[in-house]
C-alpha positions as a printed Julia matrix, in Angstrom:
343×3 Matrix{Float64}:
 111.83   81.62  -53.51
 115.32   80.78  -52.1
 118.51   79.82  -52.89
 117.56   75.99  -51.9
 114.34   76.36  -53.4
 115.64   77.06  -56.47
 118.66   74.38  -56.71
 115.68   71.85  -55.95
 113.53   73.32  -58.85
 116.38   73.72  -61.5
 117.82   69.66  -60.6
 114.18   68.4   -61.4
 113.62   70.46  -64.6
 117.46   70.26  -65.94
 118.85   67.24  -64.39
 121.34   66.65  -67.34
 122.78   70.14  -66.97
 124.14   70.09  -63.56
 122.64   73.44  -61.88
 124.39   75.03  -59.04
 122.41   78.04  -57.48
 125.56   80.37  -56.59
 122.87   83.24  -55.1
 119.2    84.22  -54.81
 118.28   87.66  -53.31
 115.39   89.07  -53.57
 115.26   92.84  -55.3
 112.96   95.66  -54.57
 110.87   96.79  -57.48
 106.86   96.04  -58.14
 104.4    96.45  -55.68
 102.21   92.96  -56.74
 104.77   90.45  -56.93
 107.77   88.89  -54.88
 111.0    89.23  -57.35
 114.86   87.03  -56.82
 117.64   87.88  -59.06
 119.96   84.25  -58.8
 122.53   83.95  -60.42
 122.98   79.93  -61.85
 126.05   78.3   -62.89
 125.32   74.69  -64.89
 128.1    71.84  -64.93
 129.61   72.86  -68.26
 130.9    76.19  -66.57
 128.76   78.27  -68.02
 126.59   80.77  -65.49
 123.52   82.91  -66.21
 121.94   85.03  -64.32
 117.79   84.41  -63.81
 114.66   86.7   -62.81
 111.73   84.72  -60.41
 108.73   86.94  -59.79
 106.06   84.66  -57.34
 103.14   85.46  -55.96
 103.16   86.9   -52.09
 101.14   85.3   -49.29
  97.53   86.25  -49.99
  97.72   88.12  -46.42
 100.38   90.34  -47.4
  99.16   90.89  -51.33
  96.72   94.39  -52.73
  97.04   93.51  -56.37
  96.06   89.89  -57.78
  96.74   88.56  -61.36
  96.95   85.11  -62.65
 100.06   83.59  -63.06
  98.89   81.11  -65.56
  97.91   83.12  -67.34
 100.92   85.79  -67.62
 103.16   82.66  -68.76
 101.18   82.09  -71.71
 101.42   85.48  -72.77
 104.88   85.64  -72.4
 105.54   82.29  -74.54
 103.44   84.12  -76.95
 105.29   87.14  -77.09
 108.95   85.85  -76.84
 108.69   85.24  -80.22
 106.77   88.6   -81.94
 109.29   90.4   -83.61
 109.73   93.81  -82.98
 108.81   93.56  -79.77
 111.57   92.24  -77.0
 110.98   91.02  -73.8
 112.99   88.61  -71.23
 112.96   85.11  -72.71
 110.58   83.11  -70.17
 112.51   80.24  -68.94
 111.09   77.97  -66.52
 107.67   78.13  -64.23
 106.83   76.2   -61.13
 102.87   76.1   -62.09
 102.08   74.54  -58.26
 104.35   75.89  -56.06
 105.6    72.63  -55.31
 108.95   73.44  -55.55
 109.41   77.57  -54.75
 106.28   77.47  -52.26
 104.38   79.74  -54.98
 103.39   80.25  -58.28
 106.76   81.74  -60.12
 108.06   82.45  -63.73
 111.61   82.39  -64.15
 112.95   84.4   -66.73
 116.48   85.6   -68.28
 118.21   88.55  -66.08
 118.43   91.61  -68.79
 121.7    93.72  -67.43
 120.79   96.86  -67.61
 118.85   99.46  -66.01
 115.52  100.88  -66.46
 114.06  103.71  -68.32
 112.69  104.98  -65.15
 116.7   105.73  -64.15
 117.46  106.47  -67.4
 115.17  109.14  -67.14
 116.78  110.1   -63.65
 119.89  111.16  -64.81
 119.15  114.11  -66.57
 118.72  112.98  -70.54
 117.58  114.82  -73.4
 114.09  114.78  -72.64
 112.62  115.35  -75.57
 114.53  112.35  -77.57
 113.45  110.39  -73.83
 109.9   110.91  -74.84
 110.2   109.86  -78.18
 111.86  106.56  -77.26
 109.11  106.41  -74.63
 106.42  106.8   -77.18
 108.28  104.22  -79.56
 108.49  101.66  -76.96
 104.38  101.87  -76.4
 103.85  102.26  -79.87
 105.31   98.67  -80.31
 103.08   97.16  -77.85
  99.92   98.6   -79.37
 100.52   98.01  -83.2
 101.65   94.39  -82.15
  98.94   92.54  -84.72
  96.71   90.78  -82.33
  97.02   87.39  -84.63
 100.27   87.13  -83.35
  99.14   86.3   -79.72
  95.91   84.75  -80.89
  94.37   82.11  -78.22
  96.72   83.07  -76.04
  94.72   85.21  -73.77
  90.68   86.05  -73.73
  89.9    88.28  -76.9
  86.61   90.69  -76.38
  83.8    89.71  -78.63
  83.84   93.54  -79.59
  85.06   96.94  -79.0
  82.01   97.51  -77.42
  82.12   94.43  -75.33
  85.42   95.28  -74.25
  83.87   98.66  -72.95
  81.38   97.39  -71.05
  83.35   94.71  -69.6
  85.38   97.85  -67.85
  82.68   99.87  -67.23
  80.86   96.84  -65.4
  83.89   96.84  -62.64
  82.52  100.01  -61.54
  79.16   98.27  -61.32
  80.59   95.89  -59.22
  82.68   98.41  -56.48
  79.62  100.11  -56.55
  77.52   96.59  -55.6
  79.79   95.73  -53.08
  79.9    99.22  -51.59
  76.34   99.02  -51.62
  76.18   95.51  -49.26
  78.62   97.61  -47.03
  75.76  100.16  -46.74
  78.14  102.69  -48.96
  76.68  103.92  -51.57
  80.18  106.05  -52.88
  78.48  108.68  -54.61
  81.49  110.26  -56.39
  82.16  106.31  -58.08
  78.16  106.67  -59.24
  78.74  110.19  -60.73
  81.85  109.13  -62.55
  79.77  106.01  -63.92
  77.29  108.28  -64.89
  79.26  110.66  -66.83
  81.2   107.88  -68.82
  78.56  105.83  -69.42
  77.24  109.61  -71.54
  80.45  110.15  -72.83
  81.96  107.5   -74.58
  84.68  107.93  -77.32
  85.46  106.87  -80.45
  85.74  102.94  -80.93
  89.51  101.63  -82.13
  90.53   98.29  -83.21
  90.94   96.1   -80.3
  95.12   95.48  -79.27
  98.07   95.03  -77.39
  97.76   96.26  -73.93
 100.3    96.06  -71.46
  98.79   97.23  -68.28
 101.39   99.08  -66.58
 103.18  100.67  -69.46
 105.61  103.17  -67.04
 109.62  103.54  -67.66
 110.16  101.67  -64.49
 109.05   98.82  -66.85
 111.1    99.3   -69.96
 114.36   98.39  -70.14
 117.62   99.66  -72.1
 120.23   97.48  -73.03
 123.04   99.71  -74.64
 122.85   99.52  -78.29
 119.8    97.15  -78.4
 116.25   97.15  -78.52
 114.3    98.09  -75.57
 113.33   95.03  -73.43
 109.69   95.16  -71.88
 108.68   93.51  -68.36
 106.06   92.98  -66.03
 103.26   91.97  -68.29
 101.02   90.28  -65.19
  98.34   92.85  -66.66
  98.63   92.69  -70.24
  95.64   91.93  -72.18
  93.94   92.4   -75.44
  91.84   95.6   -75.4
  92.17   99.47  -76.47
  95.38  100.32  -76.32
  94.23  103.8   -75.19
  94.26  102.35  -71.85
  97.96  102.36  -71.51
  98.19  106.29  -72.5
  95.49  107.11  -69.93
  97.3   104.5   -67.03
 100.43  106.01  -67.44
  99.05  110.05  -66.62
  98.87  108.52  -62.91
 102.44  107.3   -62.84
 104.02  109.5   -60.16
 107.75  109.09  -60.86
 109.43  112.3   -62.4
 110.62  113.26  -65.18
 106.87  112.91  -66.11
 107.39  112.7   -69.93
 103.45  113.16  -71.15
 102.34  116.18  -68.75
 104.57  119.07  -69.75
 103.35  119.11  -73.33
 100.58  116.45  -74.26
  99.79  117.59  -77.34
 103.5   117.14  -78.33
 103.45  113.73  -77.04
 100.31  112.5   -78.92
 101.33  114.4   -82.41
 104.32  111.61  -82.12
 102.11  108.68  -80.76
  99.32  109.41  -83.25
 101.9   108.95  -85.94
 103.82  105.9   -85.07
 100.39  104.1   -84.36
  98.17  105.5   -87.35
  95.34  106.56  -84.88
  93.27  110.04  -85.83
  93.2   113.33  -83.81
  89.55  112.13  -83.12
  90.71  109.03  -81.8
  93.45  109.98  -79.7
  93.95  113.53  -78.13
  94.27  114.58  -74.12
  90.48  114.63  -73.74
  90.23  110.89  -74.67
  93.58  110.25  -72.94
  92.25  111.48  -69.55
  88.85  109.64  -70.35
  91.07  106.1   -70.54
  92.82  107.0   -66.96
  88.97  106.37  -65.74
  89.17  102.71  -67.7
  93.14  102.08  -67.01
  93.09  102.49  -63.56
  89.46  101.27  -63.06
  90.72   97.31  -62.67
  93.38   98.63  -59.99
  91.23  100.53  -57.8
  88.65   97.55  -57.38
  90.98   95.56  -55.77
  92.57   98.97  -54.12
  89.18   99.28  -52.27
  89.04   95.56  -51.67
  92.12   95.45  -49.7
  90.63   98.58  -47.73
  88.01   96.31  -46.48
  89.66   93.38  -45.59
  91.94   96.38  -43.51
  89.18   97.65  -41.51
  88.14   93.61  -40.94
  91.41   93.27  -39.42
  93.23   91.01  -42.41
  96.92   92.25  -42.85
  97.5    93.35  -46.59
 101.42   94.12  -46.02
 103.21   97.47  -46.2
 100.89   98.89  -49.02
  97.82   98.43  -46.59
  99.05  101.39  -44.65
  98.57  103.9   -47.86
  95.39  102.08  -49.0
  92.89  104.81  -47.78
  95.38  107.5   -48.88
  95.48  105.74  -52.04
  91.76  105.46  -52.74
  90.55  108.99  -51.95
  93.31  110.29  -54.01
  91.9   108.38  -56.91
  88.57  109.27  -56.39
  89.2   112.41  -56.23
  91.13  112.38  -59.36
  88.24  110.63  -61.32
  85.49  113.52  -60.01
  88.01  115.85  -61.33
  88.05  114.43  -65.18
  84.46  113.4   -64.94
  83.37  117.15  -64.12
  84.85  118.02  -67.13
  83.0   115.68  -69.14
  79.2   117.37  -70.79
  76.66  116.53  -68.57
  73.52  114.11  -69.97
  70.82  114.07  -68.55
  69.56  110.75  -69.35
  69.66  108.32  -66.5
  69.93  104.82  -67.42
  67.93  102.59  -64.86
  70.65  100.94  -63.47
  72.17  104.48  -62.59
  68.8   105.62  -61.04
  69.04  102.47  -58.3
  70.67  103.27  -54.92
């Protein structure tokens, strides 16, 4: 995804409006995908600046999503209203031209919440706007994006679906001769505890501040939807009590932060409160941690997975950990199903 690459791309797909690729550098930012900032100017004098995010060589890659599939999401969003994201642009669906699968999208000028929140705001109306911005994505109606991406049959078939991607670490441990006993426990203990159902919805998959953006005056613009699906919703609030980055803004009061969330979204104190909110960490991160431990293998095989490979096994027991320590919380049951009870 260079300069060259892109002048090539642009002069096949807008040959009447004279592109010249002035720069293409590539940005830091996102741990899953390769991102260029170019800036274009077309034969009419006008210039606009333009976003590529491609896929890395397999070899150097942890987390995998489908490109296809993110640009027909984002044609379907681009135009819900009340809910702003870049305008997608272009998309090289082969490779043929930027030597990978890549969406290119408009350049929003501004910087991110996750900066925002760096400089030492008023917290509290931070939050709010925080809350706000999620509360968009998840009372987005569903009809909207409709056929767009897979809808689950149910809520409960939505549930399982999550649940059975601890079935298959566990599987795969198992051909490794690992049995992972703290993954079985937590499958245990979720399996016994499950909450409330919701209407199915919106979900981003990495709803964080580094991923919201604030154009002065304007709406908030949302990125990085390689993730976003139709599910529970609940799964963003429970991703985003991993996010590392300080100012954390659900952690020093979470009952604060749900009074406002329940109330912009219309959910009950049964549906949505910190016990069900750590429950959905288990379920957002689940998806992540597959292909965390997946990477880990092809480590010890030899396989290079780029710079992240180096924190994989960090990475992994610190989740694990993590999950033992909601899941011990959880009541106990007794009942073992007979998939449970194999080894």
């Amino acid at each position: 995804m260079d300069a060259d690459r892109l002048q090539e791309f642009l002069t096949a797909v807008e040959p009447d409006r004279g592109p010249s690729v002035v720069s293409a550098e590539p940005i830091p930012g996102g741990y899953s995908r390769d991102t260029v900032i170019a800036e274009v100017r077309w034969a009419d004098g006008s210039t606009e600046r333009l976003v590529l995010r491609g896929d890395p060589a397999v070899e150097e890659s942890v987390f995998r999503s489908d490109r296809d599939r993110e640009w027909t999401l984002l044609n379907a969003l681009a135009d819900v209203p009340y809910l702003r994201i870049p305008r997608p642009r272009y998309y090289d669906a082969t490779g043929e031209y930027l030597g990978t699968k890549c969406i290119i999208s408009e350049a929003i000028p501004t910087q991110s919440m996750q900066a925002f929140l760096e400089s030492g705001p008023d917290l509290d109306k931070a939050r709010e706007d925080f809350i706000g911005i999620v509360a968009s994505i998840h009372t987005t109606p569903v009809d909207a994006i409709a056929g767009t991406v897979e809808e689950p049959a149910s809520w409960d078939a939505h549930i399982e679906a999550l649940m059975g991607i601890y079935d298959r670490i566990l599987e795969k441990a198992a051909v490794n001769g690992d049995s992972d006993p703290v993954l079985r426990y937590v499958r245990r203990k979720m399996r016994a505890n499950r909450p409330p159902a919701v209407p199915l919805g919106l979900v981003h998959g990495d709803a964080q501040p580094g991923n919201f953006l604030l154009p002065e005056g304007e709406d908030a613009v949302i990125i990085d939807w390689e993730f976003g699906h139709i599910g529970d919703p609940r799964q963003d609030l429970g991703y985003y009590l991993q996010i590392p980055m300080p100012p954390h803004l659900y952690h020093p009061d979470p009952e604060g932060f749900l009074a406002i969330y329940r109330e912009k979204t219309g959910y009950t104190e049964e549906q949505v409160n910190p016990d069900i909110v750590r429950y959905f960490m288990l379920l957002g991160m689940v998806h992540l941690l597959e292909q965390m431990i997946d990477a880990a293998e092809a480590v010890a095989r030899g396989e290079h997975r780029g710079i992240l490979g180096s924190y994989l096994l960090g990475s992994i027991t610190h989740f694990r950990n993590l999950f033992l320590g909601i899941c011990l919380d959880l009541p106990y049951s007794p009942t073992t199903t007979a998939q449970e009870a194999t080894p």
